[in-house]
C-alpha positions in Angstrom: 117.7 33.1 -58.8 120.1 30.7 -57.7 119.5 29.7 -54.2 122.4 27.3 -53.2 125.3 29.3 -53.8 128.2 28.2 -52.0 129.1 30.5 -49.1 132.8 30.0 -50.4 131.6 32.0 -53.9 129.1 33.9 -52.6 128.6 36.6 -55.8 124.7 35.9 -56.8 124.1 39.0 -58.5 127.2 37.6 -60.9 125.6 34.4 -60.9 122.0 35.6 -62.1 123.8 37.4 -64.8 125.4 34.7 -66.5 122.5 32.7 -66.0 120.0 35.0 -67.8 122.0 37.4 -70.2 121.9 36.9 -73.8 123.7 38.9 -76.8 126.3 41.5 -75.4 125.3 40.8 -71.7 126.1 36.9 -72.0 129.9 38.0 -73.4 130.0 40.7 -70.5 129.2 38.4 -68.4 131.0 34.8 -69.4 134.2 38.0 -68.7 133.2 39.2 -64.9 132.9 35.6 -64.5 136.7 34.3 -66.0 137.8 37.7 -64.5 136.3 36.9 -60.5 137.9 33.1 -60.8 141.0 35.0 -61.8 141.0 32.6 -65.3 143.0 34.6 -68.1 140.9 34.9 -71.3 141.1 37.5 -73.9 138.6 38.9 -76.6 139.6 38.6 -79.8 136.4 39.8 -81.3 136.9 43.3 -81.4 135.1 44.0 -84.7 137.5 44.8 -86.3 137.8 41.3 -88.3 135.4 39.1 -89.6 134.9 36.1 -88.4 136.8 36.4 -85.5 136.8 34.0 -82.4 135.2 35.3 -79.5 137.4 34.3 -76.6 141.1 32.8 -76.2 141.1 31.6 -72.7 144.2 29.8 -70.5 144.1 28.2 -67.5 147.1 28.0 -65.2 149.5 25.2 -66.6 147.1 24.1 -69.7 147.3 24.8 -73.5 145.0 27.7 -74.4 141.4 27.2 -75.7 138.8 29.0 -78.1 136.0 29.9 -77.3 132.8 31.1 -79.2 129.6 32.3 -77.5 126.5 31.6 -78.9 123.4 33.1 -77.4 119.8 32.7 -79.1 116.0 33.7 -77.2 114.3 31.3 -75.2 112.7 29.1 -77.1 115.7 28.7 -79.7 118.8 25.8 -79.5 122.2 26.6 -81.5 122.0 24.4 -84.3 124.7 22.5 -86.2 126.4 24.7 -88.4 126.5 27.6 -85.4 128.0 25.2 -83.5 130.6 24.4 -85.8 132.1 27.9 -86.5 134.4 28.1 -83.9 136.4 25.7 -85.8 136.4 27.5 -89.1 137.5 30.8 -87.3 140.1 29.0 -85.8 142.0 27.8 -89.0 141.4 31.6 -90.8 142.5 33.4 -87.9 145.9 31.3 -86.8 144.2 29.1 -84.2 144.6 25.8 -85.8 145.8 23.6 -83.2 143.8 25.4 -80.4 140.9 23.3 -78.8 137.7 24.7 -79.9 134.5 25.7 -77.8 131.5 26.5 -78.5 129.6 27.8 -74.9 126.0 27.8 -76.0 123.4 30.0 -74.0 120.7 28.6 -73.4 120.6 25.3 -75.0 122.0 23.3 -78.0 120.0 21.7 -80.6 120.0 17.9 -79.9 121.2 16.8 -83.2 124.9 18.6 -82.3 126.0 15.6 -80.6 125.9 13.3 -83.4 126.8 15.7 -86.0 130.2 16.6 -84.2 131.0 13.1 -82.6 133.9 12.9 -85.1 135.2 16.1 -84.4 138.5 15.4 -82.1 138.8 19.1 -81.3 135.2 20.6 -80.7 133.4 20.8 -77.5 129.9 22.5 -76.8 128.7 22.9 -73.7 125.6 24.5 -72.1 126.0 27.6 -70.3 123.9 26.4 -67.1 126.5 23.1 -67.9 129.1 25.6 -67.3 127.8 27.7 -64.7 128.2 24.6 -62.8 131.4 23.6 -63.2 132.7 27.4 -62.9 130.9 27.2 -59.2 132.7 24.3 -58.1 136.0 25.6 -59.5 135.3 28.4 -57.4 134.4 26.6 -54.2 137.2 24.6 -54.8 135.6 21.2 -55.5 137.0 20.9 -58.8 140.1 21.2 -59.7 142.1 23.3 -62.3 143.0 19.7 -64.2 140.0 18.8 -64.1 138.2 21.3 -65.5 140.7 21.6 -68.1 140.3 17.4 -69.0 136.3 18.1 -68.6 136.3 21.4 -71.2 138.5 19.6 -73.7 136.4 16.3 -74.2 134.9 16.4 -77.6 131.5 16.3 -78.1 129.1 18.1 -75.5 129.9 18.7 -72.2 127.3 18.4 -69.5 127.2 19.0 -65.5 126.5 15.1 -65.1 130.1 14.2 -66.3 131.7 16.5 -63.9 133.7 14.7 -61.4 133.1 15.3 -57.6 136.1 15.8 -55.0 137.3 18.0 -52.2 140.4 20.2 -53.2 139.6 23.2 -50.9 
């Protein structure tokens, strides 16, 4: 349970759930989450196409991003090629330009990095990486900008690169 929740996002049952949720739960909640910060995101996976993307997702005067979800037990990282699929969906389902991410829950597979270092348009990103930056965006100590700039830098995005600031 997280126990330093900021008093200005107080919603730890919401928290926990996107913290500890895998399969189903992890998409349901990655959308309470978007849909409490008021960030507009849309499934696209409905089943009703394969390969679909998971998630097209716009914030407030940004180009849209993709976004696929990749849960996996404790115990085992997205590897490479999971990783990568966001992209492929993208060009067979019109998506081509869009930024691709792939939110990984609960951790990455430490070759990732290297293998998609050349990749100008692919970001993965821990979900506990994420769950950080969507609690400062919600307390208002990181702006919209920035974490647009921060979700749209290729390679993997971690908590350490977030910037710090007041903008409450």
């Amino acid at each position: 349970m997280q126990k330093n929740v900021p008093k200005k996002c107080l919603k730890e049952h919401l928290i926990d759930f996107f913290y500890l949720a895998t399969g189903n739960d992890f998409e349901r909640a990655f959308e309470e989450v978007l849909g409490f910060l008021k960030i507009e995101n849309k499934r696209l996976d409905d089943n009703s196409k394969k390969g679909a993307l998971d998630y097209f997702v716009q914030l407030p005067s940004f180009p849209p991003l993709i976004l696929e979800l990749k849960s996996r037990e404790t115990g085992k990282l997205v590897d490479p090629n999971r990783a990568v699929e966001v992209l492929a969906a993208s060009e067979v389902h019109g998506y081509k330009d869009a930024f691709g991410v792939t939110l990984c829950q609960t951790s990455v597979d430490p070759s990732v990095p290297s293998v998609i270092a050349s990749c100008s348009r692919l970001a993965v990103i821990e979900a506990v990486d994420l769950g950080e930056a969507l609690l400062r965006y919600c307390e208002g100590t990181l702006s919209g900008e920035q974490l647009y700039r921060w979700l749209v830098t290729p390679g993997q995005a971690v908590a350490a690169d977030l910037p710090y600031g007041d903008y409450a």
